[in-house]
N, C-alpha and C positions, 0 to 999 in steps of 0.2 A: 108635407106641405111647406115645412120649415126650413128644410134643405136646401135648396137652392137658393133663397135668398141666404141662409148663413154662408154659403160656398162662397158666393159672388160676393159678402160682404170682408169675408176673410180673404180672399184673393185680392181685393182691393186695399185692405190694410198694408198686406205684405208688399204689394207693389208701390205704395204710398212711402212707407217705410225705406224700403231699397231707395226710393229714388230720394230720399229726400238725405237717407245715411251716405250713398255716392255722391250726390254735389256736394256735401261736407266733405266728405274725405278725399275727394278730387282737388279742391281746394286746400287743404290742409297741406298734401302729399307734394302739390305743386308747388307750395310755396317752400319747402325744403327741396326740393330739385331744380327751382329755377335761383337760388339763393347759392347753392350748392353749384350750378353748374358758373353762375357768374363771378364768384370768388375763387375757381379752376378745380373744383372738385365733379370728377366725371364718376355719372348715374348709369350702373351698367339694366335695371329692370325697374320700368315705371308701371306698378300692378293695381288695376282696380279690383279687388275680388282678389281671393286667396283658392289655392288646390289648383286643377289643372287647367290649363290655358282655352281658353273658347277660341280667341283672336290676338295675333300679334302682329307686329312691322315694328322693324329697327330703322332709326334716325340716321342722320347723318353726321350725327353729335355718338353713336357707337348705342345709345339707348332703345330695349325694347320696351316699346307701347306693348299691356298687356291687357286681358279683358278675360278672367279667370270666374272658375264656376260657381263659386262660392263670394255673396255679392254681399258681405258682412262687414268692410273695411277693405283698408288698401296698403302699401308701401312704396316706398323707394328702396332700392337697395345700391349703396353706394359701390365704389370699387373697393375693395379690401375689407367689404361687409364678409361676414359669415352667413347673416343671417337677413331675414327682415327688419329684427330688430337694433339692426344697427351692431350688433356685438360685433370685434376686430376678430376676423380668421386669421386662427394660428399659421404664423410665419406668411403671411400675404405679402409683405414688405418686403422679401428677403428675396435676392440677387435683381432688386430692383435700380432701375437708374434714377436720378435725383429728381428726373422732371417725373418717370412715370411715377412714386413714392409721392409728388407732390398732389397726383391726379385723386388719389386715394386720400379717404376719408380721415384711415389713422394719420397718414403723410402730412396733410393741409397742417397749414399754421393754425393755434388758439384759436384767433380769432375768426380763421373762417370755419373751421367746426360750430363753435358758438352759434357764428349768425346762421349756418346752415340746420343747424336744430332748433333755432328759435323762430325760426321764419315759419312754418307750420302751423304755431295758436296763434301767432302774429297776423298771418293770410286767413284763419278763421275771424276773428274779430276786424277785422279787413271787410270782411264777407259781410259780416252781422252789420256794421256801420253802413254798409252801401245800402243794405235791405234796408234798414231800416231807415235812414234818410230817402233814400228813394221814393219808400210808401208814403210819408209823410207829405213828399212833394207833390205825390199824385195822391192824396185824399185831400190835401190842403187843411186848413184851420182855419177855426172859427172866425169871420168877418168881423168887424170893430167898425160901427156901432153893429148889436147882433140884429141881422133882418131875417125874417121869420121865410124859410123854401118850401119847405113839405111840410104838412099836419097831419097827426096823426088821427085817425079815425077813434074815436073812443065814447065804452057805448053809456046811454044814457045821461049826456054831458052836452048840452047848449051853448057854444059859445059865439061871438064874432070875429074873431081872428082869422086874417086872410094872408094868404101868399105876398111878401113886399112889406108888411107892416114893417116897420123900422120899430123894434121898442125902445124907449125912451124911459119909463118907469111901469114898476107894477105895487098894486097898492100904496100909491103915492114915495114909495121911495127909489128915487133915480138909478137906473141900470151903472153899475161900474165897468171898466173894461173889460171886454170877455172873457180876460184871460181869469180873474173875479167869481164871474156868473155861478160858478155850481157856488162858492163859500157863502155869495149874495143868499142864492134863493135859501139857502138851510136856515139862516136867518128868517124865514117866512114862517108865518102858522101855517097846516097844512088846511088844505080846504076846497071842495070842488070846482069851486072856479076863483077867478081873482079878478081885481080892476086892473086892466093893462093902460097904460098910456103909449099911444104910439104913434108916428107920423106914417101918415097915408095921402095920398097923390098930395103932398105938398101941407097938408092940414092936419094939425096936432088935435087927439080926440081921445076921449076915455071911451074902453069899451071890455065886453067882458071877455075873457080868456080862462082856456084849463087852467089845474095845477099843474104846475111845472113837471114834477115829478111821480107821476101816477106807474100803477104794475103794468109796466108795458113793457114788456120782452124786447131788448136789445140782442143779445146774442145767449148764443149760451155755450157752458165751457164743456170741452172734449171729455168724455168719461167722467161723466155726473148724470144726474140723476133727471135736470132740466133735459138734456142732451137724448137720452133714453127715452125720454116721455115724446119724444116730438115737438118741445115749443117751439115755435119759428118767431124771426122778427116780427113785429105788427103788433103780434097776440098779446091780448088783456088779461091779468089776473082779476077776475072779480071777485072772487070768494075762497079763505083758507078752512077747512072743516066747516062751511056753510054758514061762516061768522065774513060779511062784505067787509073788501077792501077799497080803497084808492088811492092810497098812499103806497108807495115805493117800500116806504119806513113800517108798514104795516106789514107788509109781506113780509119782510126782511125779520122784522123780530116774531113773527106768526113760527117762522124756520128758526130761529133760534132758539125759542119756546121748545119746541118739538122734543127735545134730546133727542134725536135721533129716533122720535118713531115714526110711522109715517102717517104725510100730510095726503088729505085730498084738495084739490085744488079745481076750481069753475072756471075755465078758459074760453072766452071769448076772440072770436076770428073776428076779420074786419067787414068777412061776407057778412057776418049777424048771427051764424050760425056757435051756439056755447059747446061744450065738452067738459068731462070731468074725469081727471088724472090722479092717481094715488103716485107720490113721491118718497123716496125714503130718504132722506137727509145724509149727508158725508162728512164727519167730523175730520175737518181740517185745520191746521197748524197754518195763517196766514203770516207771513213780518209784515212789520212795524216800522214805521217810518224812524226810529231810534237803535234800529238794529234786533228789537226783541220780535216777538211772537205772542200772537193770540189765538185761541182755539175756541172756533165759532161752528155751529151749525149751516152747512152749506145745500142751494138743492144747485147750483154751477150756473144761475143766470143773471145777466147784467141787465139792469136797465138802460133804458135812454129817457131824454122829455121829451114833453109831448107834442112838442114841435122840433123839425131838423131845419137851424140855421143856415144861411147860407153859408159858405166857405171861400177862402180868398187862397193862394199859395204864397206858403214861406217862402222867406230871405233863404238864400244859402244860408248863412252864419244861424238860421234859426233851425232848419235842418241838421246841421252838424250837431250843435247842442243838443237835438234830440236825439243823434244817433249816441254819440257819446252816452247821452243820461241812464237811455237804454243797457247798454253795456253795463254799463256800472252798476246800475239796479241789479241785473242778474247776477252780476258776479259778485258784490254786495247780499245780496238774500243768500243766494244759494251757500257762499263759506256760512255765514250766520246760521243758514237753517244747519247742514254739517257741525255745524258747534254747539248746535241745542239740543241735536244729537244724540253725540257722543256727551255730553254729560248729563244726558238724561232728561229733557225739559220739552219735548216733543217726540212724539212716536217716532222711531225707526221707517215705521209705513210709507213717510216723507220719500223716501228714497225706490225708486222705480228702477226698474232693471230694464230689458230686451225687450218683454213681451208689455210692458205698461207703455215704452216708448213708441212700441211701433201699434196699439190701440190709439194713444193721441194722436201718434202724425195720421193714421185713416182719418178719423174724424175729424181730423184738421184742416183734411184736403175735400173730406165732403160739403165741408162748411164753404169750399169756393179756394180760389187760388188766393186769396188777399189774405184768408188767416194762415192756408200752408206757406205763403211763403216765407208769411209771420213767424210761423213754427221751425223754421228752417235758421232764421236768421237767430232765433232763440238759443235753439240747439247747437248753434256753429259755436256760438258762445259758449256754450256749456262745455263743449268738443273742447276749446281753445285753452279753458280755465281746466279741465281736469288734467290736460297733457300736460300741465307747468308747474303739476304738484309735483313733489322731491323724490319723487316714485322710481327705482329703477326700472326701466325698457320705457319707462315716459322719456316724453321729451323731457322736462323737470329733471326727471335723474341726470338725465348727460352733462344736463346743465352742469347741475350741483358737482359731477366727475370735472366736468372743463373749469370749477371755480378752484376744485382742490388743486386740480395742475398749476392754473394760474398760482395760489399761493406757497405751492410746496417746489412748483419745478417740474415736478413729473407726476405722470398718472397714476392711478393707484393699479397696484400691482394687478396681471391676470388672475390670480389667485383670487383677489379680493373682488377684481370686475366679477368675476364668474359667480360667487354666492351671492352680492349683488345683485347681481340678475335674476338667477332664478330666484333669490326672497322673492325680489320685486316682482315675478310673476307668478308667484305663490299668491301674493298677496291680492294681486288685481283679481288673478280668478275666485279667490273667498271673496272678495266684495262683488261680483261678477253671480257666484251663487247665490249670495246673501240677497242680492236686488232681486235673481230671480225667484228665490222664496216670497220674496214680498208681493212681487206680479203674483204670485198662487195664493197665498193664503191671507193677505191681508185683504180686508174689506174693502 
């Protein structure tokens, strides 16, 4: 009976996965062939997929477009490549004429090798910025002053609050600007309902309102334990171990309590109809707004309050800011989490290989196209930031190759390209094995 929903669930991972690793690497690969081709460096095979060819067509620029059967990654491969990787074929340059030497990748001047290998994580976080200011411009942000859209259903809970209220204060202390509102309400006792003040068809009136902040399932995170269980948006936690909640803060330290055994949990729908879930909690390593890391008891679900404001759309200028911020944040955690690492101050388990990436991106994309394309513009970043580590066969190594030239004169010898390389691909596949051990054996 289980088969065929597993089937269908794992065909859809894997196809989630693919397509979400090809618009990355489509991008990536673009942006070193089209950086490549404008500073006169000619791309003899542009490959999505590695092993044998499914589909090609040659340009008019001498490049074949390629669509190979193995849909793991991609390349360019320059003229006087050897390889995918970019290493120089022995004697490619020889009895060449000055312009054809120039077309070739060894040939090009410093500077357009450079831009030609950095354009790659550059065109990924390229990628990440547009997603990510994009979505913003299409979810929009919170309106100023906040006026109350949707309400949430929530059971056993009386209040007045309607669609249009404008709030103005709640328990006699005045709303601050939205951008404010979550630091405001923490400020608040918690408590079933509150005094709202709010303007309504033109007339300021007190009346009574939820908490703000009650167990109401906003989303929940891919491969957790929320995610597993089936909470959906809407849904109320009402009870942790048959001990009521209403507070956000009550469930949250209920899961923190726990160490790690499991919770059962009273879930109410909005139809009226309740359910009860046993959850096992995820000990995870979260950063810290200072760079560090805490290790909290997780079961992967966010809240929301219990009202959804209306929303206005951002400035440009206030979009960019968040695309930016985004970026930085990830690439900001993630070296950090890598650093707590490797010196020991958080689990190794941090680190996800093949098969953990491509369980997220499924249930990324089951979640609706707004969090996969979230998960996309994530990952580009991640894509962008590992290729610029000092890695040989990364972009990073070339780098650091084209910085020795620039300060010595000349490249480092074949000799030394060559152990070079294969270190550096030593090295990527132990850390390639090691992530996949952690998809197998870590919790």
């Amino acid at each position: 009976m289980e088969l065929i929903p597993t089937v269908g669930g794992l065909a859809f991972t894997i196809v989630a996965f693919i397509a979400a690793l090809s618009v990355i690497i489509a991008i990536h690969e673009y942006g070193h062939y089209i950086v490549g081709r404008w500073s006169g460096i000619k791309a003899d095979v542009f490959s999505i997929g590695f092993g044998p060819v499914l589909a090609k067509r040659t340009d008019k620029h001498g490049t074949q477009w390629q669509i190979a059967a193995l849909p793991f990654g991609g390349y360019v491969k320059f003229r006087g490549d050897e390889n995918a990787a970019s290493a120089p074929a022995e004697g490619a340059l020889e009895g060449l004429s000055d312009d054809e030497r120039r077309a070739t990748m060894q040939g090009a001047p410093l500077w357009a090798r450079a831009a030609t290998v950095a354009a790659g994580p550059i065109f990924n976080f390229a990628l990440s910025f547009i997603v990510f200011a994009g979505l913003i411009l299409f979810r929009g942000v919170t309106s100023d002053p906040i006026t109350v859209d949707e309400i949430s259903p929530l059971p056993n809970v009386q209040h007045e609050l309607q669609q249009g209220d404008v709030i103005v204060a709640i328990n006699g202390e005045t709303l601050p600007h939205a951008d404010d509102f979550r630091d405001f309400a923490q400020t608040l006792e918690p408590s079933p309902t509150l005094t709202y003040t709010v303007l309504r068809d033109g007339v300021e009136r007190e009346i009574t309102g939820p908490w703000i902040y009650p167990p109401l399932v906003g989303s929940t995170t891919p491969d957790s334990a929320a995610f597993d269980a089936g909470l959906t948006e809407g849904e109320v936690i009402t009870s942790v171990n048959g001990i009521p909640v209403y507070d956000f803060d009550d469930l949250r330290n209920a899961v923190g309590d726990s160490e790690g055994n499991d919770i059962i949990l009273e879930i109410w729908n909005p139809g009226g109809e309740t359910r009860t879930s046993t959850l096992s909690p995820t000990r995870r390593d979260l950063p810290l707004a200072d760079g560090g890391f805490e290790t909290r008891w997780l079961i992967g679900m966010t809240g929301m309050i219990a009202f959804s404001p209306e929303v206005t759309t951002p400035s440009m200028g206030e979009a960019f800011t968040y695309g930016v911020d985004q970026i930085q944040f990830i690439i900001t955690s993630s070296l950090s989490g890598l650093y707590h690492m490797i010196i020991g101050q958080i689990s190794t388990c941090n680190l996800s290989g093949p098969i953990g990436i491509a369980e997220v991106s499924g249930q990324a994309a089951s979640q609706g196209w707004f969090s996969f394309i979230w998960f996309i513009a994530l990952l580009s970043t991640a894509v962008g930031m590992l290729n610029l580590f000092p890695i040989p066969v990364l972009d990073g190594g070339h780098l650091v190759f084209y910085a020795w030239e620039a300060l010595t004169g000349r490249p480092p010898s074949d000799r030394a390209l060559k152990y070079l390389m294969t270190g550096g691909l030593t090295l990527m596949l132990l850390l390639m094995a090691f992530s996949l051990g952690n998809d197998l054996f870590c919790p």
